[in-house]
MIDOSE-1310 file (N, C-alpha, C; in nm, 2 decimals, decimal comma, always signed):
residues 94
xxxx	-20,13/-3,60/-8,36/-20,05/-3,62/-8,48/-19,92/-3,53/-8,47; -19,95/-3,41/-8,40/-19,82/-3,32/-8,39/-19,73/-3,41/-8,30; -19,79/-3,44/-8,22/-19,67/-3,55/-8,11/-19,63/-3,66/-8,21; -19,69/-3,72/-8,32/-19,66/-3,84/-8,38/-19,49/-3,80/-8,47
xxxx	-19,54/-3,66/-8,50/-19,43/-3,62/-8,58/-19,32/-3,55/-8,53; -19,32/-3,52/-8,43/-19,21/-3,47/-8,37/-19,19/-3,59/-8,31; -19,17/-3,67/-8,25/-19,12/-3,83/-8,15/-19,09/-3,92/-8,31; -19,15/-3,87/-8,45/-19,12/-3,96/-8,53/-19,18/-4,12/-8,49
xxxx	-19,26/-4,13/-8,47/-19,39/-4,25/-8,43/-19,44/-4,32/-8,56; -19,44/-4,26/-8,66/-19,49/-4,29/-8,80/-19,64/-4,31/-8,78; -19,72/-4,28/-8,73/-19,85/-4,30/-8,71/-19,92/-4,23/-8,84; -20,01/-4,31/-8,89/-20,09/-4,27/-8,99/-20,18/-4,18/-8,96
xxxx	-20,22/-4,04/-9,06/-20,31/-3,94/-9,01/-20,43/-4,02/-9,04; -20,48/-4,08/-9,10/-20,60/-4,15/-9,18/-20,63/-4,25/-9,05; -20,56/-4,33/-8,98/-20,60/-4,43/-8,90/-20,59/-4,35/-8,74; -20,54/-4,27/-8,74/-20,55/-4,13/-8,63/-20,69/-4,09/-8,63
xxxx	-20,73/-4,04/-8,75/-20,89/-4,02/-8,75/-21,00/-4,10/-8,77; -20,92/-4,21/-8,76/-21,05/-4,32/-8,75/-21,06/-4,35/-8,67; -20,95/-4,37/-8,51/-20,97/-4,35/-8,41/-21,02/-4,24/-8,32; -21,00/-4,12/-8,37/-21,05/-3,98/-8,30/-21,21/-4,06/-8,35
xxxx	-21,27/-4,07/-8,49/-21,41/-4,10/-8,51/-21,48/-4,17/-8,50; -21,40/-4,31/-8,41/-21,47/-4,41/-8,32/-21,52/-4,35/-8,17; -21,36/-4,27/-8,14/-21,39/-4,23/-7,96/-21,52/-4,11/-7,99; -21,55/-4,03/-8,06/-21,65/-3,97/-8,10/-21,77/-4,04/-8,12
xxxx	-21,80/-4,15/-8,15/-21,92/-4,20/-8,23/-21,97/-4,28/-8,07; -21,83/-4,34/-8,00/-21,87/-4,40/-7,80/-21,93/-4,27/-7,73; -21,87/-4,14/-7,77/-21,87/-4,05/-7,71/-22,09/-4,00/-7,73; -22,08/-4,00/-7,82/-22,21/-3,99/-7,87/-22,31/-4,08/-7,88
xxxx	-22,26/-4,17/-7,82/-22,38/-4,27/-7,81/-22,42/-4,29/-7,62; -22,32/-4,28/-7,60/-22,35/-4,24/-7,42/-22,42/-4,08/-7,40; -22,38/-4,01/-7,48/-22,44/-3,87/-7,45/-22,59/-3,91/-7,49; -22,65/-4,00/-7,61/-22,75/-3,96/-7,67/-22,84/-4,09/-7,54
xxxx	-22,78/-4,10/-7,48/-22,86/-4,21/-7,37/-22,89/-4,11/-7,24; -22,76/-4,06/-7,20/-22,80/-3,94/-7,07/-22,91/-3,81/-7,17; -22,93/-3,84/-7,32/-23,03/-3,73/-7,35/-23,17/-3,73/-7,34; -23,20/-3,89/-7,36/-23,33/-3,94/-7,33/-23,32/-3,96/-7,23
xxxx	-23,25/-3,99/-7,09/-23,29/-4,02/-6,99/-23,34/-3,90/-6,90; -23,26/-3,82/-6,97/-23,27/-3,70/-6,92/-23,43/-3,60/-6,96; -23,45/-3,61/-7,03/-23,60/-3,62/-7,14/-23,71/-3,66/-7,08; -23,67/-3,82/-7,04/-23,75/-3,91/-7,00/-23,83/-3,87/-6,82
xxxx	-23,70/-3,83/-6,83/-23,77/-3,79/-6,62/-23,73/-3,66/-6,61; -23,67/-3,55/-6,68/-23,71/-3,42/-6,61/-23,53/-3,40/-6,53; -23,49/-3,46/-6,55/-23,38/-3,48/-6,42/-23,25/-3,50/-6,46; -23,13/-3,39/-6,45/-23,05/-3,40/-6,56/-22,90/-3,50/-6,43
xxxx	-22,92/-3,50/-6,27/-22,83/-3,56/-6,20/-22,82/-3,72/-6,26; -22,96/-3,75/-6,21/-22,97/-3,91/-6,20/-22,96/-3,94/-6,32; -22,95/-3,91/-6,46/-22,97/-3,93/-6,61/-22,81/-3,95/-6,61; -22,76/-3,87/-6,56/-22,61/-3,87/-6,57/-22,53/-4,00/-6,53
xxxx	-22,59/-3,98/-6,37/-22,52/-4,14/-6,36/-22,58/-4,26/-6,39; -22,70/-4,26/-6,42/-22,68/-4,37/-6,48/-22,67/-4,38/-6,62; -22,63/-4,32/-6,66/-22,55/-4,31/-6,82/-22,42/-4,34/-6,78; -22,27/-4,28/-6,68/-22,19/-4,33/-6,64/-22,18/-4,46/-6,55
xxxx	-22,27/-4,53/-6,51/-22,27/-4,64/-6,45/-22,31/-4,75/-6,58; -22,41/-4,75/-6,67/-22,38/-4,76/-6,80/-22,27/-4,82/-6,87; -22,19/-4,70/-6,91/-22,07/-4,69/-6,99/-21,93/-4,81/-6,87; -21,97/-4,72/-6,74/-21,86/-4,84/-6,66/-21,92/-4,99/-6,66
xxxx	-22,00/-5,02/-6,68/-22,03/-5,20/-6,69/-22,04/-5,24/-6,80; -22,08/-5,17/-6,93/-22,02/-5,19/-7,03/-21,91/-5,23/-7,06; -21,81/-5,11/-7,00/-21,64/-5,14/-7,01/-21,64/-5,29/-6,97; -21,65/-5,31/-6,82/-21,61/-5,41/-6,76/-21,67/-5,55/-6,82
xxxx	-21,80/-5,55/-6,86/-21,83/-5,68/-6,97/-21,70/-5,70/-7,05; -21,69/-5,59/-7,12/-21,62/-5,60/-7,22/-21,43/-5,66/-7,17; -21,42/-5,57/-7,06/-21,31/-5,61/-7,05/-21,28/-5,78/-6,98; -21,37/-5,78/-6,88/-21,36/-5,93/-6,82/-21,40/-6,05/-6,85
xxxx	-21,52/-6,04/-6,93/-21,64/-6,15/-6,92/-21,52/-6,23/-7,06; -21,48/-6,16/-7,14/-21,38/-6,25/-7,25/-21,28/-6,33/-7,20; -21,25/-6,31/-7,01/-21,15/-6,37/-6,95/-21,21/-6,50/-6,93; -21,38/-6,54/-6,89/-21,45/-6,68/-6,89/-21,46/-6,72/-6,99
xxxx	-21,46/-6,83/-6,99/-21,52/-6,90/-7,13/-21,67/-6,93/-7,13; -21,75/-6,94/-7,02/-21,90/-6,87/-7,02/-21,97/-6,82/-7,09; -21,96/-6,67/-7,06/-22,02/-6,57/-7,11/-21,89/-6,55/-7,23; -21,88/-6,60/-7,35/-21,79/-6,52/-7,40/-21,81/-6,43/-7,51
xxxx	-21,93/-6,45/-7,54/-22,04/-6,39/-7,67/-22,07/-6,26/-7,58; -22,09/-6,22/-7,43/-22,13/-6,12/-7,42/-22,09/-5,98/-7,45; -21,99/-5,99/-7,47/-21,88/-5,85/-7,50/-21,92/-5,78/-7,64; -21,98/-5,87/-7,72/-22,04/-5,82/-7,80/-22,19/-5,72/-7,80
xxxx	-22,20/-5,73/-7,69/-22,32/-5,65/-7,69/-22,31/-5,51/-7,65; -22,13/-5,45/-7,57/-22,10/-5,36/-7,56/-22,00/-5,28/-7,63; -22,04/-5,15/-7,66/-21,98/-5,06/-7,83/-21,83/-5,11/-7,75; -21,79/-5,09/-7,65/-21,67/-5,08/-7,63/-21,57/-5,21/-7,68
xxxx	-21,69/-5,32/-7,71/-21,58/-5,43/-7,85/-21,57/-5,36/-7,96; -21,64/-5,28/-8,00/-21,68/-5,23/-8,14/-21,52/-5,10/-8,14; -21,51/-5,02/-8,02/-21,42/-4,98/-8,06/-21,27/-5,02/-7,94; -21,25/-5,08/-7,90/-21,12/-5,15/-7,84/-21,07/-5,29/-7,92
xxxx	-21,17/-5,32/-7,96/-21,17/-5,50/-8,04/-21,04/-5,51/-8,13; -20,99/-5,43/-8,24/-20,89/-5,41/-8,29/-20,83/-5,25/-8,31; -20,72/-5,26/-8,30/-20,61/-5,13/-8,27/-20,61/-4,99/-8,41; -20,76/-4,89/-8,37/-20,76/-4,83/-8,49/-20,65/-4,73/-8,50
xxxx	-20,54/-4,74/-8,44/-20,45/-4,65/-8,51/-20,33/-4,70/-8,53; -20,33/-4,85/-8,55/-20,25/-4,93/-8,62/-20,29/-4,99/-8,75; -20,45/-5,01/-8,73/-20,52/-5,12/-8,81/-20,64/-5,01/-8,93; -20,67/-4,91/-8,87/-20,78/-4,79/-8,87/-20,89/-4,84/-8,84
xx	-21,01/-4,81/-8,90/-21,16/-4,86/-8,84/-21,23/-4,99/-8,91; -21,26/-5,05/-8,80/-21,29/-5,18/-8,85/-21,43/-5,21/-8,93
């Protein structure tokens, strides 16, 4: 927000934090997966990546599969429509 106001950006503080409280809520839902995986087997390496392998094919559903007309319902099943789908610091939280 300090950058918004010095560059004069007009960015809304309210839809600024609705964005910080989406990338928080992604941020927290991949942590709370490497928690149980990690839980699950004892093993805090491999819990990791596949929690980052995860989150990268998630992205990529999300970003590609809406380019087929196919699969086009799948993107929905990754948070990453839930927070990229519309512009929360134009629009705020959907």
């Amino acid at each position: 927000m300090g950058g918004s106001w010095i560059s004069d950006l007009g960015m809304n503080a309210i839809n600024a934090a609705a964005g910080s409280a989406l990338a928080t809520l992604l941020g927290l839902l991949f942590g709370a997966v490497t928690l149980v995986l990690s839980a699950a087997t004892g093993r805090v390496a491999p819990s990791v990546y596949v929690s980052m392998g995860l989150a990268l094919a998630l992205y990529l559903v999300n970003a590609f599969f809406p380019l087929s007309e196919q699969p086009a319902d799948w993107p929905r099943w990754s948070p990453f429509y839930y927070y990229l789908t519309e512009n929360p610091l134009v629009t705020g939280m959907p």
